[in-house]
N, C-alpha and C positions, 0 to 999 in steps of 0.2 A: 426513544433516545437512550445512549446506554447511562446517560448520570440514573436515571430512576429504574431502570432494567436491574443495575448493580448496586443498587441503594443499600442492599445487605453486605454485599462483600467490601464497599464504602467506609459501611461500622466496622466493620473491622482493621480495614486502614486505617482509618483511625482513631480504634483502639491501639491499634502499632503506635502511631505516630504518639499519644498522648502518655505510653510509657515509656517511648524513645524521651520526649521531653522531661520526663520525671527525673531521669537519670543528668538532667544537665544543667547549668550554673545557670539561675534566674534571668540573668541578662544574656546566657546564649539563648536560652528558650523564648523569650522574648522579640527577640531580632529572629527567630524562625517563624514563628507565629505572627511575625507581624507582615509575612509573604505569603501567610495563608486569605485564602476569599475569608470575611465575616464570620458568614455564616458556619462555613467548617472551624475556623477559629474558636466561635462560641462552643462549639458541638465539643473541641478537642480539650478546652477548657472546663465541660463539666464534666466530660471521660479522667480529665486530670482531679480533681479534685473528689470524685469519686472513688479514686485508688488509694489516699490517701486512710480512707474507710476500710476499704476492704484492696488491700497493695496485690499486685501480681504476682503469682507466685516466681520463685527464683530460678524455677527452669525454662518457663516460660520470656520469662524477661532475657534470660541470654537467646533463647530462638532468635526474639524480635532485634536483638544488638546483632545477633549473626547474619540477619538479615540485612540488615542497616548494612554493615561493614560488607559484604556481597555486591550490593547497590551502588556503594562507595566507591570498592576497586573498580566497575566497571565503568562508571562514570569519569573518572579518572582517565580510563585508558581510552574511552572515547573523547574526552576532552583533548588529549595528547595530538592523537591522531587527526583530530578533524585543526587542529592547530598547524600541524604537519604540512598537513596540506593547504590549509591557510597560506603560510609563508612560502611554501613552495609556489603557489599560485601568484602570490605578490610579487616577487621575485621574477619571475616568467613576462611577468606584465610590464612591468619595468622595461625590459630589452625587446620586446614585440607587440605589436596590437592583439589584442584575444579574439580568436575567429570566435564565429558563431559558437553558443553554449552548444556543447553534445548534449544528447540523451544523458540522464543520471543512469549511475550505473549500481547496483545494488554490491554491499560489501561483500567481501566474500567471505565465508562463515572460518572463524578462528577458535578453535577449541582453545581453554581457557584452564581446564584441569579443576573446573568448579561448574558441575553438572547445572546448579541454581542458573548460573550465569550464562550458562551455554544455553539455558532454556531462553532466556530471554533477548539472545541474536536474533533467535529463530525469524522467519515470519510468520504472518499468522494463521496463513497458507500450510505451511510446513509443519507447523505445530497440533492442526486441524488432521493433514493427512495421516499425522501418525497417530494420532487418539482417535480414528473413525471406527475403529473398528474395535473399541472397549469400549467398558462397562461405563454407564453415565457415571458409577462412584467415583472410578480411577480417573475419568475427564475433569472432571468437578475437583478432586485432590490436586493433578497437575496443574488445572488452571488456575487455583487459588495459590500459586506460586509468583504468578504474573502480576503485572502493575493491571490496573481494573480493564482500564482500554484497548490493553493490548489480547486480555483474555476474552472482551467482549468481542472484539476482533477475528479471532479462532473460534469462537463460541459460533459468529456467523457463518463460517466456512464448513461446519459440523453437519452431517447429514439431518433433517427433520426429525427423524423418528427419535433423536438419545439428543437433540439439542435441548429442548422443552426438560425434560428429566435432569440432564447436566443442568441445568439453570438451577432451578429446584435446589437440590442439594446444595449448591453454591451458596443461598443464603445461610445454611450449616454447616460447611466441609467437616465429615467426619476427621478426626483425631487418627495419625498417622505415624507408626513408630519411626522416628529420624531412617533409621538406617532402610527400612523396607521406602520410605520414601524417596530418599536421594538415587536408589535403584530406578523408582517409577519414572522420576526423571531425567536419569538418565539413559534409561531406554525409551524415553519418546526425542529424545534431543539425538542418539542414534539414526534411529528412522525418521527424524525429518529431518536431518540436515542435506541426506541426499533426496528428497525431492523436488520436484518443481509445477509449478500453478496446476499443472494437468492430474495430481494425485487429487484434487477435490471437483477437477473437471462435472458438471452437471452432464449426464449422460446425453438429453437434448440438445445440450451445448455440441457434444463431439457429432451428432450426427447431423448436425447444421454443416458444422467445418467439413462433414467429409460432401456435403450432395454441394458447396459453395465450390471444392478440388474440382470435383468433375463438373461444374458448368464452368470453371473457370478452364480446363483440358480440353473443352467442346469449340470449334470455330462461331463464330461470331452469330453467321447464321441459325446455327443449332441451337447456341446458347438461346438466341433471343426470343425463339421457337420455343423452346422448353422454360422459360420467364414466365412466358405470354399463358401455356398451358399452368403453372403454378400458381400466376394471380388469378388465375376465372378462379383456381378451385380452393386456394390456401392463401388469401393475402396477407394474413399477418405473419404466416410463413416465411411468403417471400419475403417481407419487411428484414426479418432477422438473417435471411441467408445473405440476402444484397450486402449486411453490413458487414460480412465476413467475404463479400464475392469482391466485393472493389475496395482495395485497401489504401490507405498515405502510400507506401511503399509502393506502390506499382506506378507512382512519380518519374519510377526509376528507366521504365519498359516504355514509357508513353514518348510518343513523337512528339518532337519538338512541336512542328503544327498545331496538335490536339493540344498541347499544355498551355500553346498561347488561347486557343479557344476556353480552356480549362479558366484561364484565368482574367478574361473578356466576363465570365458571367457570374464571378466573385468576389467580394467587396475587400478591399483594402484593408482594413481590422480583421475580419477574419483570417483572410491571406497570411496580415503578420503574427496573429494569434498560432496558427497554425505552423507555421513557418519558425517558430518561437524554439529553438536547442534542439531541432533537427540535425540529423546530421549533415554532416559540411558537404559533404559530396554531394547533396540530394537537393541540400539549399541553391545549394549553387546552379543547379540544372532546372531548379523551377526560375531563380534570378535570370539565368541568362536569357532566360526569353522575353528581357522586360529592357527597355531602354534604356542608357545610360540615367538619364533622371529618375525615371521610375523606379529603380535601380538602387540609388541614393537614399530617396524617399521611403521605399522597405525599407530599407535598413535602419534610418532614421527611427520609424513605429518601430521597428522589431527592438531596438535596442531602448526605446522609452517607455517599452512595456512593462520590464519590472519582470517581478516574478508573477506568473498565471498560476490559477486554481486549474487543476487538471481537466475537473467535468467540462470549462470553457472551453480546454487546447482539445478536449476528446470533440466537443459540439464544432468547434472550426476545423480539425481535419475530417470530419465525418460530412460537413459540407461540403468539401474538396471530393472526398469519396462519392457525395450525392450527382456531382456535377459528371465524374467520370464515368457513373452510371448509367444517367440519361444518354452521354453523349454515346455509348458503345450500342445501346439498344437503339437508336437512332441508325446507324453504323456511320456516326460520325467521328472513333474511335480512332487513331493509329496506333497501336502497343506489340513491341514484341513478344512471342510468343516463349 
């Protein structure tokens, strides 16, 4: 888990946090700490009264405020924002019914003119792809920049061989001159803002996707032909290419006919699990092959679902994919080609 993975770079949060409170009026520190878990409250509590012994030095202590105040404006501005569209949202509601949820769609990255800050848009994808190819010191320096989660985050997306070593170092990050630093991250916040998930791509991964293209290029026959030859010789192979061969998407390609069978051999929760902020054009084309009541009653589950954990909506469209599978190797398929 990452709470005990990061237990070191933890002390030192809050080591931050325990000199942030030193600098503030008894009764602010107070009302922060009283939002802290127990147990880090205890922790933060004898880091305070520890300082009092031996105080932080005074350069030190402005890092940890500069840091504070970093964390603040962007907190702020994300506060604004997601406000923003709060009310924009409430307003829209008001004058029309709200179709189906879309897909969430990721922010789009806004330079900020504070490299700290720009680091921490990143995803953790993004932030992974541009540190793969340094030194575990320099990995370990940028990551210790991050909030713990977000760096244990990146930490995963790291290739095996410098993730282990970046770790490591992490419960120490060497000591970094400001300005040589602010460089390091700002040349990793460069190089990842323009990538995307395929910069940490697993090399197995991409050569699944490419042999899933060509049986998905191959007519029906061929494909199920060349299936048939993969399970005698690779079945866990196949396991993983199927899940890339038959997608939610191709909802879109399937004949009406086959989607009603699609949905003859699928249980109702998963259906609205699955079906769950899809896109409206896609819902709407697995709907209309369901009766008017049937119809109703989606909608119904889909709209009292609430918010789903993803791994669920990944396991109920990946049964929907299970079902398009069989039926195509069967060649009880219809889909455009």
């Amino acid at each position: 888990p990452l709470t005990s993975d990061f237990a070191m770079t933890l002390t030192l949060q809050e080591q931050r946090i325990a000199a942030l409170m030193s600098v503030l009026r008894n009764d602010v520190a107070g009302a922060v700490m009283h939002h802290l878990p127990q147990d880090a409250a205890d922790r933060v509590q004898n880091l305070i009264e520890g300082m009092r012994d031996d105080p932080m030095e005074e350069e030190e202590l402005e890092e940890v405020l500069d840091e504070f105040m970093r964390f603040f404006r962007y907190a702020v501005q994300q506060h604004s924002e997601t406000t923003a569209a709060d009310d924009a949202e409430n307003e829209a509601e008001e004058v029309v019914a709200p179709p189906p949820e879309p897909a969430p769609e990721k922010k789009p990255f806004r330079p900020t003119g504070d490299p700290f800050l720009d680091l921490v848009q990143l995803e953790p994808y993004q932030i992974a792809g541009a540190l793969k190819c340094e030194s575990p010191r320099t990995i370990a320096v940028v990551l210790n920049c991050l909030p713990p989660g977000q760096a244990g985050l990146a930490l995963q997306h790291l290739p095996e061989e410098v993730r282990a070593n970046a770790f490591l170092i992490l419960r120490n990050p060497p000591i970094t001159p400001p300005v040589m630093l602010q460089q390091m991250v700002r040349t990793t916040v460069s190089k990842g803002c323009v990538l995307d998930a395929s910069a940490v791509a697993d090399p197995a991964d991409e050569a699944n996707k490419k042999m899933a293209e060509l049986l998905r290029a191959m007519e029906q026959a061929q494909r199920a032909e060349m299936v048939r030859a993969l399970e005698a010789k690779d079945p866990e192979l196949l396991a993983e290419i199927k899940k890339l061969l038959y997608t939610f998407e191709d909802l879109r390609r399937i004949h009406n006919r086959s989607i009603q069978k699609i949905l003859g051999e699928i249980d109702s929760q998963s259906l609205a699990m699955a079906l769950k902020g899809a896109d409206p054009e896609l819902a709407d084309r697995v709907m209309g092959n369901l009766s008017k009541r049937a119809r109703a009653t989606l909608a119904e589950e889909i709209e009292f679902l609430g918010s789903v954990k993803p791994n669920e909506q990944v396991a109920a469209r990946q049964a929907m994919c299970d079902i398009i599978g069989r039926l195509d190797e069967s060649g009880d398929l219809e889909m455009e080609t």
